[in-house]
C-alpha positions as CSV (number, residue, x, y, z in Angstrom):
1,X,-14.8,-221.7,122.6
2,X,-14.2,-225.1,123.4
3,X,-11.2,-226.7,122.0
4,X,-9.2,-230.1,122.3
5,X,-6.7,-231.2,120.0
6,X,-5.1,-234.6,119.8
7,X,-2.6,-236.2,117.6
8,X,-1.6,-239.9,117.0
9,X,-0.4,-242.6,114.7
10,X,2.7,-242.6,112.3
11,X,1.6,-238.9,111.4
12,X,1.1,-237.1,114.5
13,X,-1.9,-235.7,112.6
14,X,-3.6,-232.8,114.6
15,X,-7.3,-233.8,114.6
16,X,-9.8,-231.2,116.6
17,X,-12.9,-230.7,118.2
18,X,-14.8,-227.5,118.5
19,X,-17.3,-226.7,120.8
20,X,-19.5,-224.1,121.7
21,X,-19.7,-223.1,125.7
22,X,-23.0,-222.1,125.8
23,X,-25.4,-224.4,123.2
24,X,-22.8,-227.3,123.7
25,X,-23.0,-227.9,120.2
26,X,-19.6,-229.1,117.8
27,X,-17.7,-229.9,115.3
28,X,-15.1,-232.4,114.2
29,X,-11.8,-231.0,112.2
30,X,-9.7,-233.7,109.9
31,X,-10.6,-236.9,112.3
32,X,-7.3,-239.3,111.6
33,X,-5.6,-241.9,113.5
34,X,-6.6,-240.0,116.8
35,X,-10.6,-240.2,116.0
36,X,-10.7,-242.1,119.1
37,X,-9.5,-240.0,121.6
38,X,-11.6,-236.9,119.5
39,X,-14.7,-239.2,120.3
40,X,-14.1,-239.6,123.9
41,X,-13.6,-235.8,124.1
42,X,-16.7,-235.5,122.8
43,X,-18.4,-238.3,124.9
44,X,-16.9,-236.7,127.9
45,X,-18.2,-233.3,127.6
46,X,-21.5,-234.3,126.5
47,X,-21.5,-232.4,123.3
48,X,-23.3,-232.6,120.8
49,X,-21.3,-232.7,117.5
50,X,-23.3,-231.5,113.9
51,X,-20.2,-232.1,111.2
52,X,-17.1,-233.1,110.3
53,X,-15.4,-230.7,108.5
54,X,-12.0,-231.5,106.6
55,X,-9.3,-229.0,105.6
56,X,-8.5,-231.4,102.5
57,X,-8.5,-235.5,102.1
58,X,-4.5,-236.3,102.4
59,X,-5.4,-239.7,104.3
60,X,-3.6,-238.9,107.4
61,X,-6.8,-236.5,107.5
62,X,-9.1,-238.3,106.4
63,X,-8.7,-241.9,108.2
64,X,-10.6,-241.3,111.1
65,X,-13.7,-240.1,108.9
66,X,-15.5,-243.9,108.8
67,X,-15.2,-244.0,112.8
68,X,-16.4,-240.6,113.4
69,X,-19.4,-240.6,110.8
70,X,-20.2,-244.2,112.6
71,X,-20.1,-242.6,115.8
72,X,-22.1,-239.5,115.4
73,X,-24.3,-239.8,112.2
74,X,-23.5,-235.9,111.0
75,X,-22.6,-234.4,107.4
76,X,-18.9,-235.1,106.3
77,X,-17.8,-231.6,104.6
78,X,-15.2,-231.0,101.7
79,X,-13.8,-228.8,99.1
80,X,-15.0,-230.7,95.6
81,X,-11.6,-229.8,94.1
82,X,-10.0,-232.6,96.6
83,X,-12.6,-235.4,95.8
84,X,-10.0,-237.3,93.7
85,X,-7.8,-237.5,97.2
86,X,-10.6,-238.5,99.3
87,X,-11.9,-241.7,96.9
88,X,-8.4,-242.9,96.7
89,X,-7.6,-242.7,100.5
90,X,-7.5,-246.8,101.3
91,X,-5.1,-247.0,98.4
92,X,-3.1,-243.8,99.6
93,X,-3.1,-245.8,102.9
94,X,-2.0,-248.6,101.9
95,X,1.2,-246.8,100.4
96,X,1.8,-246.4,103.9
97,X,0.9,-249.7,105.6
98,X,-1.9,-248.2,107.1
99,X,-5.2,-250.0,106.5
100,X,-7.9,-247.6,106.3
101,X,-11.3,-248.3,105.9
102,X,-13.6,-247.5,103.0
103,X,-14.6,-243.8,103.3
104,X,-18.4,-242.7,103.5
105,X,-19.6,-240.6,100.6
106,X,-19.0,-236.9,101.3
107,X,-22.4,-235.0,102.3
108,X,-22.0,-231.2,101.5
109,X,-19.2,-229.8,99.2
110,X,-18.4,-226.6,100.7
111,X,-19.8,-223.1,98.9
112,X,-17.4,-220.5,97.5
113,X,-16.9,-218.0,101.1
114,X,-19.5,-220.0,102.8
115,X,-20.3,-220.0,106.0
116,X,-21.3,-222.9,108.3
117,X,-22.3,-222.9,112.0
118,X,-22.1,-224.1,115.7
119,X,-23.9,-223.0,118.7
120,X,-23.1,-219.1,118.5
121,X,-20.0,-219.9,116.5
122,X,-19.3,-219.2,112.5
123,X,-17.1,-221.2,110.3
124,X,-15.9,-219.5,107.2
125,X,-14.6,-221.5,104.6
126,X,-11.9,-220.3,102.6
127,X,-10.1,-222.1,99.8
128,X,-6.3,-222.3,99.7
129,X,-5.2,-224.4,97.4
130,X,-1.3,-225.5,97.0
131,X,-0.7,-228.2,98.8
132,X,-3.4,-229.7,96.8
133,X,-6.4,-228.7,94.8
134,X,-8.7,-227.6,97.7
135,X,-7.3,-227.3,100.4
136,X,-9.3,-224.6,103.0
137,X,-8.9,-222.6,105.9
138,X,-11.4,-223.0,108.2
139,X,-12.0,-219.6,110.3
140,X,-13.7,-219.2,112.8
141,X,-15.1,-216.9,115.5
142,X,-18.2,-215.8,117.8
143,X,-20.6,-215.2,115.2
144,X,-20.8,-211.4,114.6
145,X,-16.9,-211.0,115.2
146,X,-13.9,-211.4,112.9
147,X,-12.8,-215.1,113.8
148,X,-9.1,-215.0,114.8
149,X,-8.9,-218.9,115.2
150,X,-7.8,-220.7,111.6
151,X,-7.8,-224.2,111.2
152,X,-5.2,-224.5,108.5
153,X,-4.7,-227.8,107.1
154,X,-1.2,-228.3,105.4
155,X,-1.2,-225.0,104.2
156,X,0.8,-223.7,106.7
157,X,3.1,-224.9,109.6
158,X,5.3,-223.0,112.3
159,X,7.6,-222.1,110.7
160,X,7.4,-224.1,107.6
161,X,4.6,-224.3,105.3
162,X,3.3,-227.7,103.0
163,X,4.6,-230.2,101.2
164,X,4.5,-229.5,97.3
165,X,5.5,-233.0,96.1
166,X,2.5,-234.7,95.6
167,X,-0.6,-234.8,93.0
168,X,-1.9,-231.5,92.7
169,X,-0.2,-229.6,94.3
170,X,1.7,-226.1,93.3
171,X,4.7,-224.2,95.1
172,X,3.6,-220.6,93.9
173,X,0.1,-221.4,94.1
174,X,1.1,-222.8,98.0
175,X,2.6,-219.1,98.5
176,X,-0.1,-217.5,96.8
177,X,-2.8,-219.0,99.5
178,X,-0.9,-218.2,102.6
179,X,0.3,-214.5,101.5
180,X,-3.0,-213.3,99.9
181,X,-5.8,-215.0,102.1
182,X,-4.3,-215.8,105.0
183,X,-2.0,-213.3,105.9
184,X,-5.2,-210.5,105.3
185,X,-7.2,-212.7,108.1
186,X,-4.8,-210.6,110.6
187,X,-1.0,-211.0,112.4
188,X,-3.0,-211.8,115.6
189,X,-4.9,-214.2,114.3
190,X,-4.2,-218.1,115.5
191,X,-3.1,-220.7,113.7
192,X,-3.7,-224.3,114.3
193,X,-2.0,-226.7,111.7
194,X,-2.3,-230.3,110.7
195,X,1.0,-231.1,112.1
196,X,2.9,-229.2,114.8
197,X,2.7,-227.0,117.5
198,X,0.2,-223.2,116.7
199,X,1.2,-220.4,116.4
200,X,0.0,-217.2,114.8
201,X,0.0,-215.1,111.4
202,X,2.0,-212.3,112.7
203,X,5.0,-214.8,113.5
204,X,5.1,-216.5,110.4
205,X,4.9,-213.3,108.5
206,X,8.0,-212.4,110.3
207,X,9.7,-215.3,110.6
208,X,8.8,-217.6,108.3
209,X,12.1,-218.5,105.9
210,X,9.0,-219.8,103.2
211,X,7.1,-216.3,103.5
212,X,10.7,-214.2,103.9
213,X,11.5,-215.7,100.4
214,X,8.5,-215.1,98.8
215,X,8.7,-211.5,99.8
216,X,11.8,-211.0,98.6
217,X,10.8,-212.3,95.3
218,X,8.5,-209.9,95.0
């Protein structure tokens, strides 16, 4: 699979682009502050991108959406639990300094376990709320196969895990998300964050002081 990441801005938001090798077909994951350089990627390797799909509609996710749906005309995906985040995003911004544009409506609300693809790639969508109210994983893998790459969000960081400070969001229902849905995806499976460096289910489940807690509390 084709993969760049790229970060930027006050957030150092990681903002992705998948791709498949052999139909050269993509997708965009949480476009932010670093659409830009996600667009020239894209530009560069001639690919030809069919959705933006966001893990949830905190605005450092979301600010690059306007841009990106500009860009390359293709359905904007989200969890309809986090629509209340996504209208308010140039306000959230503005809490920030940030000045973000005026999002475009939102084009497909994901389905319960659905499944959404690229080239001879799956996406499978599955809802992990916590940080907020729908927050997803995004897993995918070479359609047949078990995918082993997740695209996390703020659900989960290495060696932390998201914040639960802010509208919506729950510290047990956080735990809940990464222990029973994640964790069961598999310890080799991969783990790409919003923020930070990846790493994988099996070294969290070890390591973690968030997931060690939990445990312990039975």
């Amino acid at each position: 699979m084709i993969l760049e990441a790229a970060a930027a801005g006050v957030f150092m938001k990681n903002g992705y682009v998948l791709g498949c090798e052999t139909t050269r077909t993509a997708v965009l994951i949480d476009p932010g502050e670093e659409v830009e350089e996600l667009l020239a990627f894209v530009k560069r390797e001639q690919l030809d991108v069919r959705g933006i799909f966001l893990t949830h509609a905190h605005v450092d996710h979301v600010a690059g959406v306007p841009s990106a749906k500009r860009a390359l005309g293709v359905p904007i995906y989200l969890h309809r639990d986090d629509l209340f985040l996504y209208d308010a995003a140039v306000n959230h911004g503005q809490l920030f300094g940030l000045r973000v544009e005026p999002l475009p409506p939102v084009d497909v609300f994901y389905e319960k376990n659905g499944v959404y693809s690229f080239g001879e790639y799956d996406i499978t969508v599955h809802h992990t709320p916590g940080h907020c109210p729908g927050g997803v994983c995004l897993q995918v893998g070479r359609r047949g196969t078990d995918g082993k790459d997740l695209f996390v969000g703020d659900t989960l960081f290495a060696g932390s895990i998201g914040r639960t400070d802010l509208p919506g969001a729950d510290y047990d229902t956080l735990l809940t998300s990464i222990t029973q849905v994640l964790c069961p995806l598999g310890d080799d499976a991969r783990v790409y964050s919003g923020h930070g460096p990846e790493t994988t289910i099996g070294h969290e489940r070890r390591t973690n002081p968030f997931l060690l807690e939990w445990e312990k509390r039975g």
